[in-house]
C-alpha atoms as one frame of an Amber mdcrd trajectory, in Angstrom:
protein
 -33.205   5.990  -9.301 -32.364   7.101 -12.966 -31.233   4.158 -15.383 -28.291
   5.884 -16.231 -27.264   5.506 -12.695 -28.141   1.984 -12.108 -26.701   1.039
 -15.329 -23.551   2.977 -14.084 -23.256   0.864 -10.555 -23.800  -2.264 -11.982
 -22.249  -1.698 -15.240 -18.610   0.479 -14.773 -18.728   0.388 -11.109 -19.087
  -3.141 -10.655 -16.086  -3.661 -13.001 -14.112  -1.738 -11.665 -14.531  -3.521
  -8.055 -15.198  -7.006  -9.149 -11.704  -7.526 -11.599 -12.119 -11.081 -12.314
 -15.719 -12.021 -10.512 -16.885  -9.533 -12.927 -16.524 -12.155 -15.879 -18.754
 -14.473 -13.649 -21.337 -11.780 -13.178 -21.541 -11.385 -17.110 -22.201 -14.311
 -18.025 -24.992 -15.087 -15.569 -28.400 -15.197 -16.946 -30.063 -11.715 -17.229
 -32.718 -12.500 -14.024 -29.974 -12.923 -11.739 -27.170 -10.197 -12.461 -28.470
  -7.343 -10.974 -29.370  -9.002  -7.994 -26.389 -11.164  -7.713 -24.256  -7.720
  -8.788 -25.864  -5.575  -6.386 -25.564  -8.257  -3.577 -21.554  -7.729  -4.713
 -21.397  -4.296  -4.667 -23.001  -4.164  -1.268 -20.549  -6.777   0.409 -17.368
  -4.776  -1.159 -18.265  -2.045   0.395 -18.774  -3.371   3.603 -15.569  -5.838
   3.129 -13.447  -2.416   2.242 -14.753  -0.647   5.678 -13.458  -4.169   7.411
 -10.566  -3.596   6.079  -9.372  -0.150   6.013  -6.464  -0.331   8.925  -6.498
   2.998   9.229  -9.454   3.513  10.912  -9.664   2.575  14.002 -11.033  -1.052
  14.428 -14.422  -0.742  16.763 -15.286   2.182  14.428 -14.658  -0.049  11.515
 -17.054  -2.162  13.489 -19.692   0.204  14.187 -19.557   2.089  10.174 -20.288
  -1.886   9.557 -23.382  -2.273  11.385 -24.700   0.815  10.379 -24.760  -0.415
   7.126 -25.584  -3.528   7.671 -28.774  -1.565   9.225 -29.535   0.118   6.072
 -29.475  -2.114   3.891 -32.012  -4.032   6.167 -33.886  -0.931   5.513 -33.331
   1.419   8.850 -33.865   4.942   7.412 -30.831   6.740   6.673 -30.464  10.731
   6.976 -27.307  10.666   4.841 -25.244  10.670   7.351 -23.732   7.162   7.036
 -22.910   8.205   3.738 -21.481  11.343   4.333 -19.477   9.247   7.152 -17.839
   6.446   4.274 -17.204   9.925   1.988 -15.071  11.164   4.414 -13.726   8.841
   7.228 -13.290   5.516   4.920 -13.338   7.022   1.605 -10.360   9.198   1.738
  -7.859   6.147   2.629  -8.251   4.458  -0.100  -5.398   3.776  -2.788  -7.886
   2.668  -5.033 -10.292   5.076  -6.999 -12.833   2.452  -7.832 -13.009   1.324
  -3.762 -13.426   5.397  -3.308 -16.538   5.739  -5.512 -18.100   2.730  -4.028
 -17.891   4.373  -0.684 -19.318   7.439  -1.947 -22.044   5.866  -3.966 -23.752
   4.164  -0.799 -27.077   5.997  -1.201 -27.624   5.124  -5.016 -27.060   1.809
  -4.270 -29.193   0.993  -1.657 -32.027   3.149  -3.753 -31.420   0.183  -6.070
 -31.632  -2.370  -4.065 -34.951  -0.340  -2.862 -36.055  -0.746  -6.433 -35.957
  -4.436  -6.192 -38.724  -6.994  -6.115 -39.243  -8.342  -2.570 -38.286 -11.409
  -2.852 -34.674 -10.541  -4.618 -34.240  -7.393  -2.113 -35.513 -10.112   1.006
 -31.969 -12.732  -0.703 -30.038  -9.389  -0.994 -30.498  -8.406   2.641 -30.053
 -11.599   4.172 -26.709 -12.421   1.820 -25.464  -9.262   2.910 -25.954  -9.886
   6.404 -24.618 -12.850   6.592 -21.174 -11.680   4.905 -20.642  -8.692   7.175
 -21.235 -11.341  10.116 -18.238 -12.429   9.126 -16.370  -9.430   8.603 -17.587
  -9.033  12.100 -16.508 -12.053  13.459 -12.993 -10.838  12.048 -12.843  -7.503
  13.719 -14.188  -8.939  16.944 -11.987 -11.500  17.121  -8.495 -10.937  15.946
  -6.078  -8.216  17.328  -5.715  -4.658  15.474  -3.221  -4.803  12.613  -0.685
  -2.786  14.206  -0.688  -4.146  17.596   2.390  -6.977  16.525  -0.076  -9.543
  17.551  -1.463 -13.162  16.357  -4.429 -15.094  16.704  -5.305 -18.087  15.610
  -8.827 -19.743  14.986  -8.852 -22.587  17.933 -10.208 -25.529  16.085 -11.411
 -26.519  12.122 -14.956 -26.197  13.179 -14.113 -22.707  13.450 -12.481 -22.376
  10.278 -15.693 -24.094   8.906 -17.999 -21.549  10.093 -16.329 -18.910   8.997
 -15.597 -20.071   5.688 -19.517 -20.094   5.733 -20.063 -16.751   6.648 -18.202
 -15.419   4.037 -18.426 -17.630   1.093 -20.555 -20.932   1.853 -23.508 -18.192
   2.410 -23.212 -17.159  -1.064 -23.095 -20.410  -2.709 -26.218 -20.771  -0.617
 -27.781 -17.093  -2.037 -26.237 -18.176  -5.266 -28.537 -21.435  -5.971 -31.667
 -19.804  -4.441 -31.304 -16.962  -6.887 -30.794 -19.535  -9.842 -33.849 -21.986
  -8.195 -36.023 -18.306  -8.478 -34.660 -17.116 -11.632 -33.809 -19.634 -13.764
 -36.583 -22.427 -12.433 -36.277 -25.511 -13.221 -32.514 -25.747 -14.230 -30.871
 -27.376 -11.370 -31.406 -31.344 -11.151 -31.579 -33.108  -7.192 -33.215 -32.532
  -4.425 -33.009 -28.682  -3.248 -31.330 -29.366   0.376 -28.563 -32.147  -1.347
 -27.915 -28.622  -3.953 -28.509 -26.432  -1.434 -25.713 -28.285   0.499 -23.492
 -28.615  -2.272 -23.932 -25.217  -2.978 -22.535 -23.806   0.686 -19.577 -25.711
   0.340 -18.693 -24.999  -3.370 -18.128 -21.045  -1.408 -16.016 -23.292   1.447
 -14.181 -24.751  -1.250 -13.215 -20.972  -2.879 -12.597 -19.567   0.331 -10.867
 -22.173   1.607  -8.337 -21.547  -1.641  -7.958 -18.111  -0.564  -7.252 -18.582
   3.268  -4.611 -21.049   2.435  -3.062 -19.323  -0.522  -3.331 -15.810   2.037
  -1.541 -16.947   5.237   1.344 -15.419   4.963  -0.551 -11.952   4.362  -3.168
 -12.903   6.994  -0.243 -13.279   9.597   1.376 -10.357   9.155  -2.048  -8.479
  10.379  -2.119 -10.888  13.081  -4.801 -13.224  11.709  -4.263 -16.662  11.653
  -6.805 -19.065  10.020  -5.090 -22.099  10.694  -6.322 -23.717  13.595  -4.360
 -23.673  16.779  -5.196 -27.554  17.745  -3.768 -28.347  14.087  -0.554 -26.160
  14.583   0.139 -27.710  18.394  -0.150 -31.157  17.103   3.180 -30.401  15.004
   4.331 -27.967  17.788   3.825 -25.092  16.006   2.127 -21.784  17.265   0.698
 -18.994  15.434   3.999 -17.269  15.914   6.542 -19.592  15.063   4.931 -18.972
  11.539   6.692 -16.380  10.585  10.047 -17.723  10.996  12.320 -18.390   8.024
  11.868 -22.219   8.213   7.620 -21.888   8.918   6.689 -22.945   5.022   8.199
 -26.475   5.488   7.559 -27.076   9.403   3.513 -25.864   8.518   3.644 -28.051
   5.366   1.710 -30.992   6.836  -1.071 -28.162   8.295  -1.356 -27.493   4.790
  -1.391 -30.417   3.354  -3.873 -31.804   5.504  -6.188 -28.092   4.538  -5.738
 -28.886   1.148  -7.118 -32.246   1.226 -10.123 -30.808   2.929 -10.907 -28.195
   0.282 -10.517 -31.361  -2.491 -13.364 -32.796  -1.034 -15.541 -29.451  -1.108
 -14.128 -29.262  -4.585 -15.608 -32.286  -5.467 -19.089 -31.059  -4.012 -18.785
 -28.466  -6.121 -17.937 -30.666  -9.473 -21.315 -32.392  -8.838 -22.849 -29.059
  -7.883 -21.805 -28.109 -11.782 -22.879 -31.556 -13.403 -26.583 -30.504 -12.140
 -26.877 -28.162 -13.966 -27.549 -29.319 -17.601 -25.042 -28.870 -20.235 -27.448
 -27.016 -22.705 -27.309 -24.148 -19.709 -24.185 -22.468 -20.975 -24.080 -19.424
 -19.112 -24.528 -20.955 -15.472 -22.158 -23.481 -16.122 -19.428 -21.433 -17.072
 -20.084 -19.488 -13.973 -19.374 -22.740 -12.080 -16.505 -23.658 -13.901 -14.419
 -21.057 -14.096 -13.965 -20.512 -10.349 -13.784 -24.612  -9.575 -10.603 -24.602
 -12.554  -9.148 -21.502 -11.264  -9.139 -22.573  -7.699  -7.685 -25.801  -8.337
  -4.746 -24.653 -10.757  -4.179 -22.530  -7.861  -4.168 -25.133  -5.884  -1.778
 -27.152  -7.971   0.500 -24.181  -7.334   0.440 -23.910  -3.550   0.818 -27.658
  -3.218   4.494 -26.475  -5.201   5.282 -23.654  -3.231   8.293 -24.472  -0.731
   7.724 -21.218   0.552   3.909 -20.837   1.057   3.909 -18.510   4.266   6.311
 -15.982   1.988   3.534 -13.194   0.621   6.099 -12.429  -1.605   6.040 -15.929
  -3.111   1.654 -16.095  -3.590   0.433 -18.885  -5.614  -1.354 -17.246  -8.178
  -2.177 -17.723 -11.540  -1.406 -15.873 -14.063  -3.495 -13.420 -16.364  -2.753
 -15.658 -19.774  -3.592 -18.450 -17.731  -6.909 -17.148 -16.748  -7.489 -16.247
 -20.960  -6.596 -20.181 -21.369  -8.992 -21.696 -19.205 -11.834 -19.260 -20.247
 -11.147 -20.445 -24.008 -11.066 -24.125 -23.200 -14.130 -24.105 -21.332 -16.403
 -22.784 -24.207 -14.850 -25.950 -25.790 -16.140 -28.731 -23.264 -19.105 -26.732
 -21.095 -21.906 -29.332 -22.456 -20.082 -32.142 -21.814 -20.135 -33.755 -18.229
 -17.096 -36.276 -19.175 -15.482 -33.292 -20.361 -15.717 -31.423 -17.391 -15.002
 -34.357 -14.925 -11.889 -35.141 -16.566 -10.595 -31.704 -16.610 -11.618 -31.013
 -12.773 -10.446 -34.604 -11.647  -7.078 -33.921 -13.843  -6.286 -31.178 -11.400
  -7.661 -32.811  -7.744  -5.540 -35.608  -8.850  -2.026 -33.251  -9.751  -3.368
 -31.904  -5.752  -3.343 -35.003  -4.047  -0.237 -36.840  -5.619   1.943 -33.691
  -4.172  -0.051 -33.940  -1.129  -0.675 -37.090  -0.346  -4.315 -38.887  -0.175
């Protein structure tokens, strides 16, 4: 496809999608970010199909696998496009989410474009991720119905916090070990490893900071055998007094993502100091998911989605400066990471 179009998706496009995973992206080291970009683009789309309530869900479901098909390379006569132009396209509130929609085709001429081996990590990233979109739509109720569902057990929550995020720290390092050779120190299955659950640890963040939105389109990522041992149902949280009966389900969450935080601390440490740009795109998500963290750990009312932890724009401009300041240092690092596991677990409890 023309430049001017590629340089368009993964240039204004993908900043208008991305908001703050775009500063991530940029910083990445040139091999990787169209790739890694494109890989985004792709799974936005597909996440925004997921998640348009106003179509109906099982054709939700079926737009999703047709694009999942495509970008595995079925042949497409435009009509999947033409579909997302006018069925999913049209709801959207938000004109970047529109274009996206509409700009199927050039995209997956890009990802065409590709080398084999990055358009092989593309496809099988992408597939993985709308597996779990899948898993979403096949599992929990329609948003309108007034129902709630909850995930049965943690291993559940585990395996889904894969499918959506541990799969891309996965992609993530096997993009760096082919574009950037030679840059991340261990064995490739302990980084590997450490990899999948630095994306359990983000996601993880985001399911517990997202409950109370999650429950009022009857999705409930707390598991059921962790609500019933404190007598608590899926239901019962959204009653006025659910923040503080569900604390110790959350308490006991958080100190499971601490521990994939730490994975992801020495994920970051492998990487040597003098490798600014990949560090800083491992640091800035471990030290924003942990202030926010810090935040839901203070939040009487958690389950309230008008009380989200979340931090704050100047915030977000504070830990980007300070970072510059202590990348190539490990100590550095360590101390500010550890600073903020530790402000976790003394609200929390070890």
């Amino acid at each position: 496809m023309p430049d001017s179009n590629r340089a368009y998706l993964l240039g204004t496009l993908l900043k208008g999608v991305s908001r703050s995973f775009y500063l991530t992206l940029r910083v990445l080291p040139a091999g990787m970010r169209d790739p890694v970009g494109l890989a985004y683009l792709l799974a936005r789309a597909a996440d925004t199909i997921a998640d348009t309530s106003l179509v109906d869900p099982e054709r939700r479901l079926a737009l999703l696998l047709d694009l999942r098909a495509q970008v595995n390379g079925a042949r497409d006569d435009g009509t999947l496009s033409r579909t997302l132009a006018t069925e999913v396209a049209r709801e959207q509130t938000q004109s970047d989410e529109k274009v996206l929609l509409e700009s199927i085709g050039p995209a997956l001429d890009v990802l065409e474009g590709f080398g084999e081996a990055d358009r092989a990590a593309v496809r099988d990233i992408v597939t993985t991720l709308t597996q779990g979109m899948e898993f979403d739509l096949r599992t929990f109720p329609d948003e309108q119905s007034g129902r709630i569902l909850a995930l049965p057990e943690p291993e559940a929550l585990d395996r889904y916090t894969y499918l959506v995020a541990g799969c891309v720290g996965e992609f993530w390092t096997r993009m760096t070990y082919a574009h950037v050779p030679g840059t991340l120190k261990g064995e490739p299955p302990t980084v590997i490893d450490r990899g999948i659950r630095f994306g359990k640890a983000l996601q993880m963040t985001n399911v517990l900071r997202d409950t109370g939105k999650d429950l009022r389109i009857g999705r409930c990522y707390l598991p059921a055998d962790m609500l019933a041992h404190h007598e608590l149902r899926a239901e019962d949280l959204l009653l006025p007094d659910a923040s503080l009966r569900a604390r110790p389900v959350r308490d006991a969450l958080l100190r499971t993502t601490l521990a994939l935080y730490r994975d992801a601390l020495a994920y970051t440490l492998a990487i040597p100091g003098t490798a600014i740009r990949l560090r800083l795109a491992c640091i800035w998500p471990i030290i924003i998911g942990l202030e926010t963290l810090v935040l839901l750990a203070d939040n009487d009312a958690w389950l309230d989605p008008a009380r989200v932890s979340k931090i704050r724009r100047n915030d977000v401009y504070r830990i980007l400066a300070y970072s510059f300041a202590v990348v190539m240092s490990d100590s550095l690092v360590t101390r500010w990471v550890n600073r903020l596991i530790d402000a976790v677990e003394a609200r929390v409890g070890v």
